[in-house]
C-alpha positions in Angstrom: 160.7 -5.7 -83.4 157.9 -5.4 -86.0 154.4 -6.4 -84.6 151.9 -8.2 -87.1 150.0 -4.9 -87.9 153.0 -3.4 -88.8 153.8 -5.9 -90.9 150.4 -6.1 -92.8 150.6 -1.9 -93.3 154.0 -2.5 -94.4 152.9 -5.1 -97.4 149.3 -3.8 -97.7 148.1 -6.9 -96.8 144.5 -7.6 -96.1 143.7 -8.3 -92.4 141.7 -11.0 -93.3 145.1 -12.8 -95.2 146.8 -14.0 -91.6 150.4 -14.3 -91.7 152.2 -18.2 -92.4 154.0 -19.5 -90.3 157.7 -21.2 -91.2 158.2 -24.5 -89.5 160.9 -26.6 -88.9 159.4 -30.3 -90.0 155.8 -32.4 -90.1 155.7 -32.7 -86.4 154.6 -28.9 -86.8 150.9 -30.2 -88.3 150.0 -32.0 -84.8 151.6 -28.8 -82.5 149.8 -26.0 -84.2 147.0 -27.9 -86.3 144.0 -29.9 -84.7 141.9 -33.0 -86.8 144.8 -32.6 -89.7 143.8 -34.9 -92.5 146.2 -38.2 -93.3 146.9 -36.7 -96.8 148.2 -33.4 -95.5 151.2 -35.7 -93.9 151.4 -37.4 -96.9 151.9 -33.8 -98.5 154.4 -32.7 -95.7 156.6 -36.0 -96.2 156.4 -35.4 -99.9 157.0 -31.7 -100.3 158.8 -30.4 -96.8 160.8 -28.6 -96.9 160.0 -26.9 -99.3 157.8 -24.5 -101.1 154.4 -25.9 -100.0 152.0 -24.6 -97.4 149.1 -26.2 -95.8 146.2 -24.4 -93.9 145.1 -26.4 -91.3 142.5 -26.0 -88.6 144.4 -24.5 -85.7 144.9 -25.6 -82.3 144.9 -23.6 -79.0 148.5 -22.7 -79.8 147.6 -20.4 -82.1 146.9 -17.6 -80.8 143.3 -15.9 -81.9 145.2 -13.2 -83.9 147.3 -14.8 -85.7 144.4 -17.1 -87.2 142.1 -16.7 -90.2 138.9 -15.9 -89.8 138.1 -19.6 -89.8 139.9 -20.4 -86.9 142.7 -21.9 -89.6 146.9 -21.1 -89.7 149.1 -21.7 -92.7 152.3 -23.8 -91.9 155.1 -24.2 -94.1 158.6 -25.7 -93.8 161.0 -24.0 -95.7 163.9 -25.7 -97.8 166.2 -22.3 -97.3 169.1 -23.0 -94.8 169.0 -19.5 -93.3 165.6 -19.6 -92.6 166.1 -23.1 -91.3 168.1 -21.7 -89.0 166.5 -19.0 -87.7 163.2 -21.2 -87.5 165.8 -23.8 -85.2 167.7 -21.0 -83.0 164.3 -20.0 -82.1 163.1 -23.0 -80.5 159.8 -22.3 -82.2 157.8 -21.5 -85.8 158.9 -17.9 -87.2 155.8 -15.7 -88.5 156.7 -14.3 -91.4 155.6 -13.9 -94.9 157.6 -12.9 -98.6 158.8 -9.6 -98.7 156.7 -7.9 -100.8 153.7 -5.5 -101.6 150.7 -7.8 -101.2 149.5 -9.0 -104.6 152.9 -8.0 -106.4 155.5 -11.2 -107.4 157.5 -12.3 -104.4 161.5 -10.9 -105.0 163.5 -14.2 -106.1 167.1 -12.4 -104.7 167.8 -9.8 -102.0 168.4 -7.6 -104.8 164.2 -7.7 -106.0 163.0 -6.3 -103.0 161.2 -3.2 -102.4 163.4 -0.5 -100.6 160.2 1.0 -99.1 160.1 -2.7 -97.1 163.3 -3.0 -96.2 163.3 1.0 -95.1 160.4 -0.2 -92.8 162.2 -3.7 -91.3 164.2 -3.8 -88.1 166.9 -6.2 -89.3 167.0 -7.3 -93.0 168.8 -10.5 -93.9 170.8 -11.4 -97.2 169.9 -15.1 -97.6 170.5 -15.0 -101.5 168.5 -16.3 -104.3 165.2 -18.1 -103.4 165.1 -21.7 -104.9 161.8 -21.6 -106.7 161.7 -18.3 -108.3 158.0 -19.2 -107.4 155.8 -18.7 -104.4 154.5 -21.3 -102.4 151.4 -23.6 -103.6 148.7 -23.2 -100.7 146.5 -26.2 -100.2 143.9 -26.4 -97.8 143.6 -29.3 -95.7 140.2 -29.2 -94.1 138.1 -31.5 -95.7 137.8 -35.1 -97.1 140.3 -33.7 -100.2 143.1 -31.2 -100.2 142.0 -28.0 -102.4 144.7 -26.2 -103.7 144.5 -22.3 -103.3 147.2 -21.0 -104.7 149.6 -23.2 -107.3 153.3 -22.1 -107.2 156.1 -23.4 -107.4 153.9 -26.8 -106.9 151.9 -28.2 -109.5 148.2 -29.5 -109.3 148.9 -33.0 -110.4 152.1 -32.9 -107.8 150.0 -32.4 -105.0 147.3 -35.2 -106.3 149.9 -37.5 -106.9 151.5 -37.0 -103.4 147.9 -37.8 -102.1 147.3 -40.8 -104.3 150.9 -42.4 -103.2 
């Protein structure tokens, strides 16, 4: 089984970008997240699954290495079945991350990916074409606001909206 290092040598992924972790539903934001603001449940409810991820201020079950630097972790509940699955025969969140070169577009089929990272993985999965054809939309959920990060497959004025509901 891949370790995490592995994983960011594999992508080229800086240490300081932890990896997200894939959740099964909302509940997830209370388990692994401490003082998580109202509006990041309103964002769950609106946009899990699916291709959202909120960065929360972990709590003691996150382990020290698998947070940021800021003592934050990146949940997201994922609205592909396979993963679903795997996220549900596990009994637990899955840490895992697209696979990619860090920086370079996330593959939208099996067929996009990198042979150099599936050369490297233990086990490799066909789950098909992604959804989105986008990556995620990161929002931080720390303060009185949500700040979006990254915007993917999730617009701007989605995620106000969500919040304003």
């Amino acid at each position: 089984m891949l370790r995490a290092q592995e994983i960011f040598e594999i992508k080229v992924r800086p240490l300081e970008k932890p990896l997200p972790w894939l959740v099964e539903n909302e509940d997830a934001l209370d388990i692994y997240g401490v003082q998580v603001p109202e509006y990041a449940h309103k964002l769950a409810q609106a946009f899990w699954p699916g291709a959202l991820t909120l960065v929360v201020k972990a709590s003691d079950r996150v382990g020290k290495d698998f947070r940021a630097h800021d003592d934050t972790v990146a949940l997201r509940s994922p609205d592909h079945e396979v993963v679903m699955e795997l996220i549900q025969a596990s009994g637990g969140p899955l840490i895992a991350t697209s696979a990619n070169t860090h920086g370079m577009p996330a593959p939208g089929d099996f067929s996009d990916v990198e042979p150099r990272i599936i050369a490297s993985a233990d086990l490799v999965l066909n789950g098909g074409e992604t959804l989105h054809q986008q990556p995620s939309t990161v929002v931080e959920c720390l303060g009185d606001e949500p700040r979006v990060l990254r915007e993917g497959a999730i617009s701007t004025e989605q995620i106000v909206a969500a919040v304003q509901a």
